[in-house]
C-alpha positions, 0 to 999 in steps of 0.5 A: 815275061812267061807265065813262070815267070809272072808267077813267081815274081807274084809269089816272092811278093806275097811270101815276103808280105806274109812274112813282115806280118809278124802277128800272122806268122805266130797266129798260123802257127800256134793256132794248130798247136793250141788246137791238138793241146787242147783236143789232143792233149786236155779234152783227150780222146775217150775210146770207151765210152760215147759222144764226141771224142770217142775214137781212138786219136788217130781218128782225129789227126784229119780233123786237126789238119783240117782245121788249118787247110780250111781257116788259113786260107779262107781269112788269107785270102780273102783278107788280101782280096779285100785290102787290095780292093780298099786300096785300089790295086786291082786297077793297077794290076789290070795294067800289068801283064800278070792275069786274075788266074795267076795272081791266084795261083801265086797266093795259092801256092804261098798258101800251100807253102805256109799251110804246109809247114803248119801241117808238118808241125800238127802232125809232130805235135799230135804224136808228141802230145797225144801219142797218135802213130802216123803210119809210115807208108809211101801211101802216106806221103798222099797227105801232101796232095790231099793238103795242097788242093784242100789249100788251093780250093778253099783259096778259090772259095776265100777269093770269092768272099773277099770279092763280094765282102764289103770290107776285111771285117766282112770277110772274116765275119763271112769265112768264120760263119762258112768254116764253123759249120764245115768244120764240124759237119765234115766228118772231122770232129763229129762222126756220122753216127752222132748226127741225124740220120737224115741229116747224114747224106748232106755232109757229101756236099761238103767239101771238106768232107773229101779232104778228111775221109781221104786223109783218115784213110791215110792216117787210121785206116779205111776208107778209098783215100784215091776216090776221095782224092779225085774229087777233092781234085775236081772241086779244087778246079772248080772253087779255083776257077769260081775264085778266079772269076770272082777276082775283081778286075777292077775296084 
């Protein structure tokens, strides 16, 4: 069987397990959309006057993206790693041909999938509620990648805590203690100029950061969207392959 192969086969069997998780499938969909109602349409943006949400809308379609490019994965991910673990799959999964590298990257692009769909639904939502304008640009269809290697990293980052978790309570008690402050430290919701000025070089190490300066460069302007788009690539591989070693082989 080639790598595609394996692969794929890996890939229908996730799809279809996400699929019969009918709470899953409601939750991933309705939490971007109680999230651009809430922010979007009860909060609104106040381009007059100060503090949070200050900026025109279309300054926070970044953030709104990146709050399924970031949580999703992290509780997918590492909820399944941990499962798997209860279970003892692993030691069943030593016995096939199929490697740590490709059982990543199955769950990786079933992330991308579903995570993908839920972005396209944001976006429509956010022009339907808030009145936010997409630019509709070749340029723009740069947000597919920006989504699929934000997935693909925090997939990585999500096999890690599943790995050294204890248990699903661990993993979900763990990702939402990373997300939070990542969400909000990351150029999504709150803007450099509302934190300390000391405290503002740090967001570079943020991952997340790259995600949502290349997509506002994208969706409001300003901004190198490319630059920020090779080094999210970079931390992609890199999360990707810390994940990968993490993956336990057996349990």
């Amino acid at each position: 069987m080639s790598l595609a192969a394996r692969v794929r086969s890996e890939f229908v069997a996730s799809w279809h397990s996400f699929l019969r998780r009918r709470t899953a499938v409601f939750f991933t969909f309705f939490f971007p959309a109680i999230i651009v109602v809430i922010f979007g349409a009860l909060v609104q943006t106040q381009p007059t006057g100060g503090g949070l949400f200050a900026e025109p809308k279309e300054y926070y379609i970044a953030g709104y993206l990146a709050v399924v490019v970031l949580f999703t994965p992290l509780s997918r991910v590492g909820s399944t790693i941990a499962r798997h673990r209860e279970g003892s799959r692993f030691e069943k999964l030593a016995t096939t041909p199929l490697s740590r590298a490709e059982w990543l990257l199955a769950h990786s692009l079933v992330n991308v999938v579903v995570i993908g769909l839920a972005a396209l639904l944001l976006l429509a939502l956010s022009a339907l509620v808030t009145g936010a304008s997409v630019p509709l640009t070749p340029a723009t269809l740069a947000i597919v990648p920006f989504v699929a290697l934000g997935v693909t990293l925090f997939c990585g980052l999500g096999a890690v805590i599943g790995s050294v978790a204890d248990s699903q309570d661990g993993v979900i008690a763990a990702s939402n203690a990373i997300a939070l402050p990542l969400l909000f430290l990351s150029e999504t919701f709150v803007t450099p100029d509302l934190l300390p000025a000391w405290f503002v070089p740090a967001l570079n190490l943020s991952p997340l950061t790259y995600f949502a300066r290349g997509v506002r460069a994208l969706t409001y302007g300003g901004g190198d969207w490319l630059t920020n788009l090779a080094v999210l690539a970079a931390l992609a591989v890199a999360f990707f392959a810390a994940g990968t070693l993490a993956i336990p082989r057996t349990d």
